[in-house]
C-alpha positions in Angstrom: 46.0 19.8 79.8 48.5 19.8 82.9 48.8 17.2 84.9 47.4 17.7 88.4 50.1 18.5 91.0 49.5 18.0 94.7 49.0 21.2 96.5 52.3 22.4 98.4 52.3 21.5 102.6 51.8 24.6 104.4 55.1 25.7 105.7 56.9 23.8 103.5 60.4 25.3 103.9 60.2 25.9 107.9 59.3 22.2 108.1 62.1 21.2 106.0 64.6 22.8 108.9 62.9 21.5 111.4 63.2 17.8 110.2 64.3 14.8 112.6 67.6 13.8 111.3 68.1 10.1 110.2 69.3 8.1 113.1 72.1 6.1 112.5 71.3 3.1 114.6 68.7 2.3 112.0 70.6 2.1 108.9 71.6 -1.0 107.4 75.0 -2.5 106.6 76.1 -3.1 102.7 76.5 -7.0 101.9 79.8 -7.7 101.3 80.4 -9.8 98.1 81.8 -13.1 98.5 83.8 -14.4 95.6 83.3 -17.4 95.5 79.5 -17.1 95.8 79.9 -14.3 93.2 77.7 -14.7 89.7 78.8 -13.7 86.9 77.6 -11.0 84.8 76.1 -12.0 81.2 78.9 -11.9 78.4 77.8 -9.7 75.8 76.4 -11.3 72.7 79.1 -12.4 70.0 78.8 -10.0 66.8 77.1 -11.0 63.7 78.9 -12.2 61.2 79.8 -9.9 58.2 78.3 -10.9 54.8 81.2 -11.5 52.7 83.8 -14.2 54.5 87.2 -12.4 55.5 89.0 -14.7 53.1 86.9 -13.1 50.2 89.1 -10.9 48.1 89.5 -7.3 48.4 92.2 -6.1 46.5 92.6 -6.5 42.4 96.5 -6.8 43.6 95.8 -9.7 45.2 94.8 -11.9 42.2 97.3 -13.8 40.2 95.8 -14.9 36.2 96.4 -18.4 36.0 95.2 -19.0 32.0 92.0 -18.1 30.2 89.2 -20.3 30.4 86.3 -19.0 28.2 85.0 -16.0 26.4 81.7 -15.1 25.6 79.5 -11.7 24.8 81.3 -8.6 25.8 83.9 -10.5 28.0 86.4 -13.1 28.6 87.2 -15.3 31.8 90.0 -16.1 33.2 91.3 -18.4 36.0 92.7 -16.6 38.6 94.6 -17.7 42.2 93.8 -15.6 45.6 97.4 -14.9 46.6 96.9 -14.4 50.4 94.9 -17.9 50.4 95.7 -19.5 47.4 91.8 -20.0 46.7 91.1 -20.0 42.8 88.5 -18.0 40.8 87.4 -17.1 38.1 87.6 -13.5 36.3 84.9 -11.9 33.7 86.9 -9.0 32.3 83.7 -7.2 30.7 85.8 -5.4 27.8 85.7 -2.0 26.2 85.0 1.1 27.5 81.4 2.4 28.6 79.8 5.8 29.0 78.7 6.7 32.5 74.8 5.1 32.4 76.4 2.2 31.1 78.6 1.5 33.6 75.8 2.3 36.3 73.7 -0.3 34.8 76.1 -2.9 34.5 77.7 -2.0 38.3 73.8 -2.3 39.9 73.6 -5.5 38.2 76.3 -6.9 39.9 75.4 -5.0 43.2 72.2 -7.6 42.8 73.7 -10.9 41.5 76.3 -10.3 44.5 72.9 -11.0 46.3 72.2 -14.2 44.9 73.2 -17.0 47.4 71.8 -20.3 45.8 74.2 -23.4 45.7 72.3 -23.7 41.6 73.9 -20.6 40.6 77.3 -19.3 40.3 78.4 -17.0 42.8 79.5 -13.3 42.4 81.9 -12.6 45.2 83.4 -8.7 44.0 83.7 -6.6 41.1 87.1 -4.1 40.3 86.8 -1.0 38.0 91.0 -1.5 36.4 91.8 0.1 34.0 89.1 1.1 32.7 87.5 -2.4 32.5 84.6 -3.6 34.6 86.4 -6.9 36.3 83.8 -9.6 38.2 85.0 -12.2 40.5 83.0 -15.2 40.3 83.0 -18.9 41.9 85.0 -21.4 39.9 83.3 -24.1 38.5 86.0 -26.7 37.3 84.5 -29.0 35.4 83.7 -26.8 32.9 79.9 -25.9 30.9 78.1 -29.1 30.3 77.6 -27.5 26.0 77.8 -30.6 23.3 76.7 -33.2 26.3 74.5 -35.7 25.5 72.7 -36.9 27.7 70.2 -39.5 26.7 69.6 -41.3 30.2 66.4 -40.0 31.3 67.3 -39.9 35.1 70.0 -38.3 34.7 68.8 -35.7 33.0 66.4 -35.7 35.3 68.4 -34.9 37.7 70.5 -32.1 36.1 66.6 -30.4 34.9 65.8 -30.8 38.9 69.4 -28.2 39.7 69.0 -26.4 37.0 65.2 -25.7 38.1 66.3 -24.9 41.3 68.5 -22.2 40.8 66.3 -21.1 38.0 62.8 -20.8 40.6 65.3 -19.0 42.8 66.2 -16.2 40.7 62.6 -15.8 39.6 61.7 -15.5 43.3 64.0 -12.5 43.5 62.6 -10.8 40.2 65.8 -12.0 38.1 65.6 -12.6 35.0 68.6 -14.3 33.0 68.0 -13.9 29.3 70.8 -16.1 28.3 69.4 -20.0 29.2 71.8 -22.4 27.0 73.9 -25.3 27.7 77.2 -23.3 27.5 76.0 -21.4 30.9 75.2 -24.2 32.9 78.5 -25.1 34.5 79.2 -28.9 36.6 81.6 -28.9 39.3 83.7 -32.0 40.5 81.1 -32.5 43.5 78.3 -32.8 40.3 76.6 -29.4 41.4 74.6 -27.8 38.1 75.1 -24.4 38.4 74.0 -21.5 36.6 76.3 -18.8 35.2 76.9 -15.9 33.3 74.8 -13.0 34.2 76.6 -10.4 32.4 72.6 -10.0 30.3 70.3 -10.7 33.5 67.9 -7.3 34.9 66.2 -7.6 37.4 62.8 -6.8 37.0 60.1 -4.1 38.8 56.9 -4.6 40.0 55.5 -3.4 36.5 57.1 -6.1 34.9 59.6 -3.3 32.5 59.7 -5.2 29.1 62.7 -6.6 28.6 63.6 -4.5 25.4 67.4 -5.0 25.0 68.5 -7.4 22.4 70.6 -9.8 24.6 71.1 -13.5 24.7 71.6 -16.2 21.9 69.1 -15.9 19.3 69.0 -19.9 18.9 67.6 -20.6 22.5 65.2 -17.2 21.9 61.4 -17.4 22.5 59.5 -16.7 19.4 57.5 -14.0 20.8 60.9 -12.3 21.9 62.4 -12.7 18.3 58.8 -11.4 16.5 57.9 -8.6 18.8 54.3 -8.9 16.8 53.2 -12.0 18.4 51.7 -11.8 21.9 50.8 -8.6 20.9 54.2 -6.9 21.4 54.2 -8.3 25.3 57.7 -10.0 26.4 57.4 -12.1 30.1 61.0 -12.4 30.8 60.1 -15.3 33.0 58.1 -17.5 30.4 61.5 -16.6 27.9 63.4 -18.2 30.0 61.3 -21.6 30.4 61.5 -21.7 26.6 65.4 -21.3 26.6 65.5 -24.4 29.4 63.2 -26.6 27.1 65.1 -26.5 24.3 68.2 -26.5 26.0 67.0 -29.8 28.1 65.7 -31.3 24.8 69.4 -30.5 22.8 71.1 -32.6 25.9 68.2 -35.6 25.2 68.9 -35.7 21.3 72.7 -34.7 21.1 71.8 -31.8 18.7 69.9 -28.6 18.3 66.1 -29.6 18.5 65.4 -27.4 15.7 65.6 -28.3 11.7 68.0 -25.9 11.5 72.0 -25.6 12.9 71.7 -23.5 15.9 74.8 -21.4 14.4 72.9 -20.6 11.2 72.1 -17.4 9.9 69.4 -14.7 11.6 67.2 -15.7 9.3 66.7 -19.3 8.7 66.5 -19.7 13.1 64.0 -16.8 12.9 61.7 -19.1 10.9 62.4 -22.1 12.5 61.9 -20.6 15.8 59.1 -18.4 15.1 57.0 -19.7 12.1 57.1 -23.4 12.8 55.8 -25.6 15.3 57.6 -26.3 18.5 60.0 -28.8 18.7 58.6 -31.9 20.4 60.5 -34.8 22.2 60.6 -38.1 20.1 58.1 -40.8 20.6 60.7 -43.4 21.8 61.1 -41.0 25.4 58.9 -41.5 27.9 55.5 -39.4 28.7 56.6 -38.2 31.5 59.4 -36.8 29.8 57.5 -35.4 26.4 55.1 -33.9 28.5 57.9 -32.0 30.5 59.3 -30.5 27.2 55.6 -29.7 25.9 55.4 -27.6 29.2 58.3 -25.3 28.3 57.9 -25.4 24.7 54.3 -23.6 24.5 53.9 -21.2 22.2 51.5 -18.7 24.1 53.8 -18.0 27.0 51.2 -18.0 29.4 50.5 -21.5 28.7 54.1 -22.6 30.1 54.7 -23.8 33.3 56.7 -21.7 35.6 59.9 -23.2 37.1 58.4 -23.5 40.5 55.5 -25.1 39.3 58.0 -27.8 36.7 60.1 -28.7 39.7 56.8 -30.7 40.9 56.3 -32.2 37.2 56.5 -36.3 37.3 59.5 -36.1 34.9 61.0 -34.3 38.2 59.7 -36.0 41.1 60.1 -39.6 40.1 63.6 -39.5 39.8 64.3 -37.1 43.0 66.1 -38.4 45.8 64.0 -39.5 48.2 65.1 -37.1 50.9 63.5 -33.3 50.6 66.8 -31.9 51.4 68.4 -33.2 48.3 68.4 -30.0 46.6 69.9 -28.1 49.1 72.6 -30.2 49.7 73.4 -30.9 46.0 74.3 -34.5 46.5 73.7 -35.8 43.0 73.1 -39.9 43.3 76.5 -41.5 42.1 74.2 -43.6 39.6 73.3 -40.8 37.9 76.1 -40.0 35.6 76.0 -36.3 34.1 79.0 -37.0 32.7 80.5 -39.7 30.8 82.6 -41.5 32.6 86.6 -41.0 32.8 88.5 -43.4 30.3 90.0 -46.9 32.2 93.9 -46.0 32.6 96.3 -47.7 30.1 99.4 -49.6 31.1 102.2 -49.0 28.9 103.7 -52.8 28.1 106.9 -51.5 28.9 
């Protein structure tokens, strides 16, 4: 339908012609802008800021190897100096060469974990393609992974379960899984920040929760349900994998040794048993409830009887050793009395 238009004036063109003109003794002056009176106009808005810092390297040529610092599955790392800034890093060469679907898969992973922004977990700044190697640039963590610490003060290790957690309940949030929970890839920094690393095995997960059917990770910190695909009835939850890993990880820092009767270096076999056929590994008597019924939590053997890391993070074993402020977690200030580490050896004085 057209909208209704007035009808024309009768002698609309003659009337035009015949029209007063506009007399100039009516019209009004312009006002004349007075500086110092003046307002200014509205600056416009600054830009937002880009999501990598400008300092953040660019250029493989820019990074200078410093020494090797760790290998692991499929890579080695190595310590490496931002020339332009002088900023150190560290490198994951991911070695050998990979078809084309490979190299996809491993270059989306990255593409995600460069994502991941959690002061819990290691952050992935840029990844090079030299030489045929996939090359990842990741934070530097310099006080090394916490493997072979033992940790038998309860507080303390509450307090390095409560990072750990953190980061943990993050990347679940996001649908990451990491497949790979063990002492060696939880890193401490100077500042004593827990942080999570190596990602090289995480995937991150759809919303119809894709098994996880790739054989990745450390058979030692496995689920049994992952190692015996017939239990659960064939059904792998990434998420509830990765609570077992943390519980017998957190229980190996308690004791000093693999929780299990076995060496966690032994052969497929004998861990397969342990893991899979025997009951799960308990705290002793001697450590507190609130801190055997923490491990019981993770160490279920149904995985949807354990706790998820959200839900653990508001366990007793947790909370009564949190610092009292709530934004303790995000700013990582570890208590100094809780010592992750032991501490540094008195200095000796030669008698010279």
């Amino acid at each position: 339908m057209k909208p209704l238009q007035p009808p024309p004036a009768s002698g609309a063109a003659s009337s035009s012609s015949a029209r007063p003109r506009r007399r100039s003794d009516l019209s009004l002056p312009l006002p004349q802008r007075v500086p110092d009176r003046a307002v200014p106009l509205p600056l416009p808005l600054p830009l937002p800021p880009t999501s990598a810092p400008a300092s953040t390297p660019t250029s493989f040529a820019e990074l200078e190897r410093i020494n090797r610092i760790g290998s692991g599955s499929g890579g080695t790392v190595y310590k490496v100096r931002h020339l332009p800034t002088g900023k150190i890093y560290a490198l994951k060469v991911i070695h050998g060469t990979h078809d084309e679907s490979v190299r996809h898969q491993i270059c989306r992973e990255i593409e995600i974990l460069r994502g991941v922004d959690n002061p819990n977990v290691v952050k992935c700044y840029n990844m090079y393609d030299h030489n045929g190697e996939i090359q990842v640039l990741l934070e530097y963590v310099d006080k090394g992974s916490l493997e072979n610490i033992h940790i038998p003060h309860e507080p303390s290790l509450s307090d390095l379960t409560r990072q750990i957690l953190s980061g943990l309940s993050y990347l679940h949030k996001r649908k990451v899984v990491h497949r790979d929970i063990k002492p060696s890839n939880f890193l401490i920094n100077s500042r004593r920040t827990v942080k999570i690393a190596d990602f090289g095995v995480s995937r991150i997960l759809d919303q119809t929760m894709d098994a996880c059917n790739s054989s990745v990770g450390t058979i030692a910190y496995m689920s049994p349900e992952r190692i015996n695909t017939d239990l659960n009835h064939g059904k792998y939850d990434g998420y509830a994998g990765d609570i077992w890993s943390l519980g017998v990880s957190i229980l190996e820092f308690y004791l000093g040794r693999f929780p299990f009767a076995v060496s966690r270096g032994g052969d497929w076999a004998s861990l397969m048993c342990a893991i899979c056929m025997s009951d799960p590994p308990e705290a002793p008597a001697t450590a507190s409830w609130e801190f055997r019924n923490f491990i019981s939590c993770c160490l279920q053997r149904d995985p949807a009887k354990r706790w998820t890391a959200g839900r653990l993070l508001k366990h007793p074993f947790i909370l009564q050793y949190a610092p009292p402020s709530s934004n303790s977690i995000a700013s990582n200030q570890v208590p100094q009395s809780h010592q992750l580490l032991p501490p540094p050896p008195p200095p000796h004085f030669s008698s010279s």
